[in-house]
One Martini backbone bead per residue (centre of mass of N, CA, C, O) as a GRO file, in nm:
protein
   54
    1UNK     BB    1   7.290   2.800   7.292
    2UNK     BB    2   7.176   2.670   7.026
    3UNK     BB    3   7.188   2.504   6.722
    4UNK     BB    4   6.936   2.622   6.634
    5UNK     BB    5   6.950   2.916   6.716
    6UNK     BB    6   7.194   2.970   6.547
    7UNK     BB    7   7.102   2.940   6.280
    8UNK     BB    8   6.920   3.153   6.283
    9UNK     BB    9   7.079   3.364   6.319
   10UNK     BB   10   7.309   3.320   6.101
   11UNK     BB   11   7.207   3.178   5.808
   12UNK     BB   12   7.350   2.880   5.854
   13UNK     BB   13   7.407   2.605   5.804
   14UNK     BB   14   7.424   2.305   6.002
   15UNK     BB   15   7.640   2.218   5.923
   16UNK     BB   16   7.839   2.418   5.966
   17UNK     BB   17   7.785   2.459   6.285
   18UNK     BB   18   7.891   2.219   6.361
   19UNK     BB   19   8.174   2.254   6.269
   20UNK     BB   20   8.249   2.493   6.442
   21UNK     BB   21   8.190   2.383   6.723
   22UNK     BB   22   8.403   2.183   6.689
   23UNK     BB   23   8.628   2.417   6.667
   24UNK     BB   24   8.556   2.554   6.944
   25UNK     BB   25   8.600   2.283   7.132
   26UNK     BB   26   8.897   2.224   7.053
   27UNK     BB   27   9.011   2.519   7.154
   28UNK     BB   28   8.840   2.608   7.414
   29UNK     BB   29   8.590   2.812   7.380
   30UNK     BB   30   8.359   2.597   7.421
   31UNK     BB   31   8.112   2.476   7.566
   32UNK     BB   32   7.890   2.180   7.690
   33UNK     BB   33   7.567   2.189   7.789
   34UNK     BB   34   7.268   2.086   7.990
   35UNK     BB   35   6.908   2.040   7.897
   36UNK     BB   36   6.680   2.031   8.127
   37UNK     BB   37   6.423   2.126   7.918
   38UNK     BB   38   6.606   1.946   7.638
   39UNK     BB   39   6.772   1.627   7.642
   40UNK     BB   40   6.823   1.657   7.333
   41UNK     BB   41   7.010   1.935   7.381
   42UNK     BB   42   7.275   2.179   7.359
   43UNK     BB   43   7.428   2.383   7.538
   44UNK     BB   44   7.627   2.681   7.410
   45UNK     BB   45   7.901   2.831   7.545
   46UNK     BB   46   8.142   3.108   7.646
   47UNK     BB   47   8.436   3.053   7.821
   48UNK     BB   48   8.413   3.356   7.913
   49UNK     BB   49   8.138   3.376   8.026
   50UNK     BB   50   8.184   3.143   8.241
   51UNK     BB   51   8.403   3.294   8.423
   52UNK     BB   52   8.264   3.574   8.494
   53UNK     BB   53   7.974   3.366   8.636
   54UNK     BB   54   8.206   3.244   8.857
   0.00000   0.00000   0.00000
């Protein structure tokens, strides 16, 4: 999910959003991939989910 996504489906400011990811990667709960699709975003995903589906 890109940062544009949350936004969106949360209904919370950019900057808010900013900020929550900034503190889910410092405690390494979530990753960021390269959006091969849009090399100007970032895909957020869940490193729970991403251990499931290694």
């Amino acid at each position: 999910m890109t940062h544009k996504e949350i936004v969106k489906k949360s209904n919370l400011a950019p900057r808010t959003v900013r900020y929550a990811l900034k503190k889910l990667k410092e405690n390494q709960l979530i990753i960021e991939k390269f959006n091969f699709r849009d090399a100007r975003q970032i895909i957020y995903q869940n490193r729970e989910q991403q251990m499931v589906t290694a």
